[in-house]
Backbone as CSV, one residue per row, in Angstrom:
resi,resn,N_x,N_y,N_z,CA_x,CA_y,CA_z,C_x,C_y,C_z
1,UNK,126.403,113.046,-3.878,127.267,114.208,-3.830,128.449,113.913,-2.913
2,UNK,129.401,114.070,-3.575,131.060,113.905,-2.447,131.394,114.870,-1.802
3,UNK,131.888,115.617,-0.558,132.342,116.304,0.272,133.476,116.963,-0.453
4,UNK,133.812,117.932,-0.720,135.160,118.549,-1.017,136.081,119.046,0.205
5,UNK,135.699,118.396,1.160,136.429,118.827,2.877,136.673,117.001,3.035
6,UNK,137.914,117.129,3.840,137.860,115.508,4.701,136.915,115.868,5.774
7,UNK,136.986,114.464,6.039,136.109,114.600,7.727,136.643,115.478,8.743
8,UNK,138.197,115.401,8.784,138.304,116.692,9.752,138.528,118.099,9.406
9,UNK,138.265,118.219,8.657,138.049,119.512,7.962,136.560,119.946,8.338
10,UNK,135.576,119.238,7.917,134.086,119.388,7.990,133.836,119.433,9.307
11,UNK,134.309,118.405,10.275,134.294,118.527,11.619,134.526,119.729,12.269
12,UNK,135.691,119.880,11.915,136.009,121.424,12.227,135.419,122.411,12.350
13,UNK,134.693,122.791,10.746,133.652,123.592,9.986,132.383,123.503,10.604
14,UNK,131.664,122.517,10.888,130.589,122.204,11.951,130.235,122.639,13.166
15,UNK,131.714,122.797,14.110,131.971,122.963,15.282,132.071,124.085,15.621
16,UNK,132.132,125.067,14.444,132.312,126.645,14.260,131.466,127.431,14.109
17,UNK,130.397,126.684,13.632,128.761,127.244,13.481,128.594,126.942,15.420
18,UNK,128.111,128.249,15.638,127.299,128.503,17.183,125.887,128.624,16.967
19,UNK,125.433,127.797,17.675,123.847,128.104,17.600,122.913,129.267,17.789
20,UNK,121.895,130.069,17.172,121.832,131.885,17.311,120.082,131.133,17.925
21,UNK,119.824,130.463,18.202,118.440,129.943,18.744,117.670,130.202,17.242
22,UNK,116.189,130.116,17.008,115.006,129.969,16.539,114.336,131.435,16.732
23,UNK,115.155,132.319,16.140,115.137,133.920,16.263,113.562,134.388,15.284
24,UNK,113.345,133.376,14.077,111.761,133.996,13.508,110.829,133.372,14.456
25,UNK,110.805,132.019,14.569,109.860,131.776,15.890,109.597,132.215,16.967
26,UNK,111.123,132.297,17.663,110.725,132.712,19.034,109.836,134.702,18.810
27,UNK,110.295,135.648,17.809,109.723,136.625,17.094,108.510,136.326,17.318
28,UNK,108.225,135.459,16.147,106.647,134.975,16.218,105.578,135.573,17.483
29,UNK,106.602,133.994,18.508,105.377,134.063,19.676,105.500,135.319,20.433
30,UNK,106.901,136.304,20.291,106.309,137.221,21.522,106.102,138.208,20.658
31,UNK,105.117,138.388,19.268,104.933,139.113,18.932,103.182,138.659,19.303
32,UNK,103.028,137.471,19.441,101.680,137.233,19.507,101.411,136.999,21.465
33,UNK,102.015,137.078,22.320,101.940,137.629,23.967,102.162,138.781,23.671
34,UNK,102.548,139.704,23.028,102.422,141.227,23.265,101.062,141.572,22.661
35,UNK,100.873,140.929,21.524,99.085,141.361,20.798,98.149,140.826,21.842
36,UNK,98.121,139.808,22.312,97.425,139.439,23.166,97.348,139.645,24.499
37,UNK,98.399,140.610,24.545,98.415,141.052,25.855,98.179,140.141,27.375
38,UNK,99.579,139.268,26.636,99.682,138.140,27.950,100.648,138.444,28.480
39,UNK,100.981,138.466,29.658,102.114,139.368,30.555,102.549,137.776,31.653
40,UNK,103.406,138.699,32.122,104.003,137.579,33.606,105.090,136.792,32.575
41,UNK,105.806,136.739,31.596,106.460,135.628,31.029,108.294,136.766,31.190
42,UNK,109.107,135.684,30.695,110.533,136.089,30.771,111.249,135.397,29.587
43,UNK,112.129,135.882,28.651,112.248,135.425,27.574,113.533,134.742,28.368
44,UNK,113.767,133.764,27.617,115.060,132.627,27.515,115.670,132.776,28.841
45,UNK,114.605,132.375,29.413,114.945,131.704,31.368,116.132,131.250,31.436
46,UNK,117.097,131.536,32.344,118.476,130.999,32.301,118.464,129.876,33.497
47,UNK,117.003,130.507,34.881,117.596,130.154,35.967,116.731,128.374,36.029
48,UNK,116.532,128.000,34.777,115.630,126.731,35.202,116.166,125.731,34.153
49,UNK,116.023,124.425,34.067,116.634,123.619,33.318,116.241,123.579,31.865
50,UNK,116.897,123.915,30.684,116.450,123.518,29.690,116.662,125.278,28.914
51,UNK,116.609,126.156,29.532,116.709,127.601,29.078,114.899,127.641,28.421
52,UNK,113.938,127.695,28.986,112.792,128.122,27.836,113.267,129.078,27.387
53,UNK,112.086,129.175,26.225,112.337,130.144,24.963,111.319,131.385,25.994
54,UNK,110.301,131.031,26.726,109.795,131.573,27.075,109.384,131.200,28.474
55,UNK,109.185,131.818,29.725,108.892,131.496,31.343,108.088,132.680,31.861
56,UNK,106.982,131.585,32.693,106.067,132.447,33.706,106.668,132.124,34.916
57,UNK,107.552,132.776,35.248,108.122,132.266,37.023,107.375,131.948,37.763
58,UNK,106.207,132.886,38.008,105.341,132.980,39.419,104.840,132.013,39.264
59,UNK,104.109,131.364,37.916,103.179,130.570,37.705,103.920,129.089,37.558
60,UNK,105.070,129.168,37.436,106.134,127.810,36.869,105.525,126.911,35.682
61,UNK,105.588,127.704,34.586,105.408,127.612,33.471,106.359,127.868,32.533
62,UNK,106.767,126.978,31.503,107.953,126.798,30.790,107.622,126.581,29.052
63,UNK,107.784,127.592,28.352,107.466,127.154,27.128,108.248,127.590,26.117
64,UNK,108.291,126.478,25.044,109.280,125.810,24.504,108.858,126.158,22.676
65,UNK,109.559,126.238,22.241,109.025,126.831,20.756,110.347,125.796,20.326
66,UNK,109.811,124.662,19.525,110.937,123.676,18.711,110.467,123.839,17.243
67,UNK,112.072,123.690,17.021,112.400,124.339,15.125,111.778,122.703,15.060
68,UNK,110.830,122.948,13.428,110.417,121.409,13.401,111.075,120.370,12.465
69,UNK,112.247,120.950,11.965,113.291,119.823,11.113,113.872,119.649,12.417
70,UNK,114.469,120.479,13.113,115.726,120.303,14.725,114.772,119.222,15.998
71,UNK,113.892,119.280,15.576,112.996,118.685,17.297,112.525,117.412,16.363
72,UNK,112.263,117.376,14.972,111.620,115.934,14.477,110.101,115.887,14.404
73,UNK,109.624,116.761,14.158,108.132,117.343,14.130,107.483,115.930,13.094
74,UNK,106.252,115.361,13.460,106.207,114.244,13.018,105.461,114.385,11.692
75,UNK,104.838,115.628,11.636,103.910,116.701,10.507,104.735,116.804,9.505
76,UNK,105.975,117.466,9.732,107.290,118.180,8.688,108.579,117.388,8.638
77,UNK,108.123,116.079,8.506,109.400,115.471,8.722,109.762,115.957,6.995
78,UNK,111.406,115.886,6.997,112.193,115.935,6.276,113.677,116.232,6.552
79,UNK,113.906,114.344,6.104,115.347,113.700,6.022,116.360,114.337,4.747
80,UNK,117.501,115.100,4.847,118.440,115.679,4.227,118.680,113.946,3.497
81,UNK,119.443,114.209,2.442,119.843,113.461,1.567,120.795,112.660,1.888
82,UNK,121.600,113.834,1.936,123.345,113.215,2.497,123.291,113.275,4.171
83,UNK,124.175,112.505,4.310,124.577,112.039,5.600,123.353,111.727,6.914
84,UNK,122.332,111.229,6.128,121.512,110.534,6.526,121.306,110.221,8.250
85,UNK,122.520,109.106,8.480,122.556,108.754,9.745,123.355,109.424,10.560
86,UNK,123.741,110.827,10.560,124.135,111.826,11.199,122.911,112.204,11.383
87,UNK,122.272,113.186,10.600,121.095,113.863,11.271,119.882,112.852,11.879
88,UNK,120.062,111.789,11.194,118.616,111.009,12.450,119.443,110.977,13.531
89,UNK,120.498,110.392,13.716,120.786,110.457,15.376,121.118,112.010,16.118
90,UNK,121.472,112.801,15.429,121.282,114.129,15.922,119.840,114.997,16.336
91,UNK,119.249,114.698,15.660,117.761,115.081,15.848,116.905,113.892,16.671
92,UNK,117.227,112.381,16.692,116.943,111.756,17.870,117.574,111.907,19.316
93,UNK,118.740,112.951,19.349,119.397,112.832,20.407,118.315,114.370,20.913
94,UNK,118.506,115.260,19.928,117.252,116.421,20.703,116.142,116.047,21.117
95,UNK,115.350,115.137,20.841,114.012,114.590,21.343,114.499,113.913,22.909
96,UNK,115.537,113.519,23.092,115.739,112.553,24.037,115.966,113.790,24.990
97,UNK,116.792,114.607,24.667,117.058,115.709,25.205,116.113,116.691,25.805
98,UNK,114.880,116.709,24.748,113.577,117.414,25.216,112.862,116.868,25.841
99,UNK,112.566,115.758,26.198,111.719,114.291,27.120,112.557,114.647,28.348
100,UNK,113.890,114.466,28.553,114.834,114.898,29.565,114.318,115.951,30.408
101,UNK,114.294,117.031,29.618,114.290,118.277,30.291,112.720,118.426,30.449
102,UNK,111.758,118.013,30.053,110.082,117.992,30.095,110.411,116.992,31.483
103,UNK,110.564,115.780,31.730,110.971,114.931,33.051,111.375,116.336,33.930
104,UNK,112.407,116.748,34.500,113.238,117.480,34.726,112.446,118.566,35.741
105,UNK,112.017,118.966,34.774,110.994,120.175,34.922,109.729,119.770,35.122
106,UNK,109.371,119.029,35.208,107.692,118.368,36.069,108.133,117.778,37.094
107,UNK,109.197,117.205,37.136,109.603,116.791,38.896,109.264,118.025,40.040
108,UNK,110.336,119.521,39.201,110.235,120.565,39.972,108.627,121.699,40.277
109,UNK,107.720,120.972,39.604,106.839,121.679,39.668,106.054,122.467,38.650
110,UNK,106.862,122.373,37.113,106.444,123.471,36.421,105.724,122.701,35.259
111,UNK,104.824,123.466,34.772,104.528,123.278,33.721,104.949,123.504,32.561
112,UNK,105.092,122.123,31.206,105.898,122.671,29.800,104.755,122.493,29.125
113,UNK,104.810,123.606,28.099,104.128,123.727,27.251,105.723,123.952,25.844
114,UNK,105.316,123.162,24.431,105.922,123.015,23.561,104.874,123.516,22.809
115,UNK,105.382,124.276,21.803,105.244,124.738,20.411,105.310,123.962,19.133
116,UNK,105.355,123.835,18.241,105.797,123.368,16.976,106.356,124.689,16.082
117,UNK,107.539,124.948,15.284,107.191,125.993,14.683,105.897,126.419,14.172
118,UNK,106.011,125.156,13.350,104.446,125.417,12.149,103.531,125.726,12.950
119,UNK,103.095,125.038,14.623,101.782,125.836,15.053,101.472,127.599,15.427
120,UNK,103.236,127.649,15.504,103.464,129.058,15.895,103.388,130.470,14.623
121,UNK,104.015,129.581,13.241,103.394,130.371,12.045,101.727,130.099,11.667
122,UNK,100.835,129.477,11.902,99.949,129.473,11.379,98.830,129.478,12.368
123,UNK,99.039,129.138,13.645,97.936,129.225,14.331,98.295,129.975,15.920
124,UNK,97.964,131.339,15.182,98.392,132.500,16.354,97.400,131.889,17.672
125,UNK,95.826,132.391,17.230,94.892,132.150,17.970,95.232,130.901,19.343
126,UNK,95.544,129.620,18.550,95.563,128.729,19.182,96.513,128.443,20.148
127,UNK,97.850,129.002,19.589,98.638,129.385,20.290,98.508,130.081,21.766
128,UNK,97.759,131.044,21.654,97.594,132.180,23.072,96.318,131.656,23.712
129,UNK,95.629,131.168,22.887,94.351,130.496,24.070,95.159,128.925,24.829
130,UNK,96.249,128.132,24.146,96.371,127.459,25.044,97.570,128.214,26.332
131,UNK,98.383,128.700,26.109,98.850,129.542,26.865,98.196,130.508,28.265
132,UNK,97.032,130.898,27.368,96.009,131.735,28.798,95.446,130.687,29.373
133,UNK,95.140,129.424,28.562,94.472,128.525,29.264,95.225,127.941,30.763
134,UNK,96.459,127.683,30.341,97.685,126.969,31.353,97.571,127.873,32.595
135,UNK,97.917,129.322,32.067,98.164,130.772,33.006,96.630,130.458,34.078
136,UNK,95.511,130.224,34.087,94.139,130.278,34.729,94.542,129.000,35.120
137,UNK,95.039,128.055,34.886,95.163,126.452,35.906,95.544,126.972,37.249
């Protein structure tokens, strides 16, 4: 398939899309801490590195809900057609990015806990027992 934009056209067009976060996931999980009635958390922490999707301050706990085409989920992989070696190095640069900020944030003390989407659509349960589990460490 050929582009009907030049490159700086598309560039452009790219650069104009703002990112709105992982709005059904992050849904998801705090629909499943409110059923489960897990408390102490703060949605999209500003004051710690990395913004979690979700934070236990008191407890310094940091958790992370990754889209699993955007993070490289090793379960759901799937490579777009076109422009190939754009999105592997874009989606290898988020992993590097998430190792970063997991480093980052265990220097300072906290604990990360990561998500997968898919574990977050299909396995509520498992989800909140490892979560309460972390919260009792």
């Amino acid at each position: 398939m050929v582009d009907v934009h030049t490159k700086k056209q598309r560039s452009r067009n790219m650069a104009a899309i703002k990112s709105c976060g992982n709005i059904s996931t992050e849904t998801a999980l705090l629909r499943i801490l409110r059923k489960k009635k897990i408390t102490g958390w703060r949605r999209n922490y500003k004051k710690i590195t990395g913004t979690p999707d979700f934070a236990f301050p008191k407890l310094k706990i940091a958790v992370f809900v990754d889209g699993c085409f955007w993070h490289g989920c090793p379960k759901c992989v799937l490579t777009p057609k076109t422009n190939r070696y754009f999105w592997k190095n874009k989606i290898g640069q988020n992993k590097k990015r998430d190792q970063r900020v997991n480093k980052e944030l265990r220097k300072k003390k906290w604990r990360v806990l990561r998500f997968w989407e898919h574990q977050i659509k299909k396995g509520i349960d498992k989800v909140a027992s490892k979560i309460e589990l972390e919260k009792r460490l």
